[in-house]
C-alpha positions in Angstrom: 9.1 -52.2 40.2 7.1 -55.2 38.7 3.2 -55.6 40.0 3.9 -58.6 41.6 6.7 -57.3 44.0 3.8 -55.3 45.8 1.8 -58.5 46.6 4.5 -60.4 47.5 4.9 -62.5 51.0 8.3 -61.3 52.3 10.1 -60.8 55.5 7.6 -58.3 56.3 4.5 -60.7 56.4 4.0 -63.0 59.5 2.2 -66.0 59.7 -1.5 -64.9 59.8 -1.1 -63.0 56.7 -1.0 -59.2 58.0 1.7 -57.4 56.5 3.7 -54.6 58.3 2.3 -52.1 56.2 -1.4 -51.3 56.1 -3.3 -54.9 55.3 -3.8 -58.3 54.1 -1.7 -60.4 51.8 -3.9 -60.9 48.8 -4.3 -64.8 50.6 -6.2 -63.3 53.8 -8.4 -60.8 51.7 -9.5 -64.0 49.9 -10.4 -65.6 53.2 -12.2 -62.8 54.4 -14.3 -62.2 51.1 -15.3 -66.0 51.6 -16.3 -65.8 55.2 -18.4 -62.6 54.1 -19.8 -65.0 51.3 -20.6 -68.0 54.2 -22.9 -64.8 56.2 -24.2 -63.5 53.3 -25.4 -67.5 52.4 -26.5 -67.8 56.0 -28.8 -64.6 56.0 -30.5 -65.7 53.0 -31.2 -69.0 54.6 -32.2 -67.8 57.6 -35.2 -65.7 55.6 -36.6 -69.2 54.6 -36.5 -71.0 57.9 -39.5 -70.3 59.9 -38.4 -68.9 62.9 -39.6 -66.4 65.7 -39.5 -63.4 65.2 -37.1 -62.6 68.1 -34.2 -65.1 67.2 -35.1 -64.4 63.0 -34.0 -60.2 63.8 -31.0 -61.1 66.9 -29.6 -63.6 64.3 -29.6 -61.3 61.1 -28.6 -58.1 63.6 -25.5 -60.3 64.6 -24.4 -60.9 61.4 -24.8 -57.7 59.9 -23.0 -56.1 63.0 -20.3 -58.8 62.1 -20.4 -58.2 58.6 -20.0 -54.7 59.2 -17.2 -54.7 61.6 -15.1 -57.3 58.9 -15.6 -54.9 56.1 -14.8 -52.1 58.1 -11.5 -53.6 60.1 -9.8 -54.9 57.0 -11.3 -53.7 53.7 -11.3 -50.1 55.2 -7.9 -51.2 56.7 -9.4 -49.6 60.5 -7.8 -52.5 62.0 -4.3 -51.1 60.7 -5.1 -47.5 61.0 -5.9 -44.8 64.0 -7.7 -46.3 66.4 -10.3 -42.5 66.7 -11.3 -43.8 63.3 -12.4 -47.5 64.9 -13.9 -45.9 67.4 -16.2 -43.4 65.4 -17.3 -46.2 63.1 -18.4 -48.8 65.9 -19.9 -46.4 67.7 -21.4 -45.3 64.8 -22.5 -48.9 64.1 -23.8 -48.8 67.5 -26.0 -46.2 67.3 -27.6 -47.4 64.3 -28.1 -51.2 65.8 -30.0 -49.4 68.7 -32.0 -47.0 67.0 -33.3 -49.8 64.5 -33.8 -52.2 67.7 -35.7 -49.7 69.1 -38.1 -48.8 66.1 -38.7 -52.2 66.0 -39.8 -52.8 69.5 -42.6 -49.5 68.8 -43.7 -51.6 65.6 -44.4 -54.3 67.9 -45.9 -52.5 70.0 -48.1 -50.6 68.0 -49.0 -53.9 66.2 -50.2 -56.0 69.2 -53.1 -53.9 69.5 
């Protein structure tokens, strides 16, 4: 069994690139590390754009919750796997998004003063 027969599109692969067995063809993990790459690009430009502080945090929260979901659903393969496992890591996720929004809603308040 040659390398190349274990990244090969087959009968197996439909049109969008998921493959019967657990993931990506090496095709869609390429479009998904780019797209991670186009957020990644965005967040940085969003730090030098002066913005309010309201839409500056809800626009780098979004993408980071979005960032975090694509790593998770296809590098992690969650999409493909049990769905218990998706559901402890977005509510995970979750969790972590609200405790941060709140923490930063009692530095605001505490600075205001």
């Amino acid at each position: 069994m040659s390398i190349d027969s274990e990244h090969d599109t087959g009968p197996d692969t439909d049109e969008v690139g998921t493959r019967d067995e657990h993931g990506l063809t090496d095709k869609g993990y390429v479009i998904i590390a780019l797209l991670l790459g186009v957020m990644t690009a965005a967040e940085v430009a969003l730090s030098y754009l002066e913005l309010p502080g309201w839409f500056f945090m809800t626009a780098l929260l979004s993408l980071m919750v979005i960032k975090f979901l694509t790593v998770v659903s296809f590098f992690m393969h969650l999409k493909f796997d049990n769905k218990l496992f998706s559901w402890l890591f977005y509510t995970g996720v979750s969790l972590a998004v609200f405790v941060y929004v709140v923490a930063l809603f009692t530095f605001e308040f505490f600075d205001a003063g």
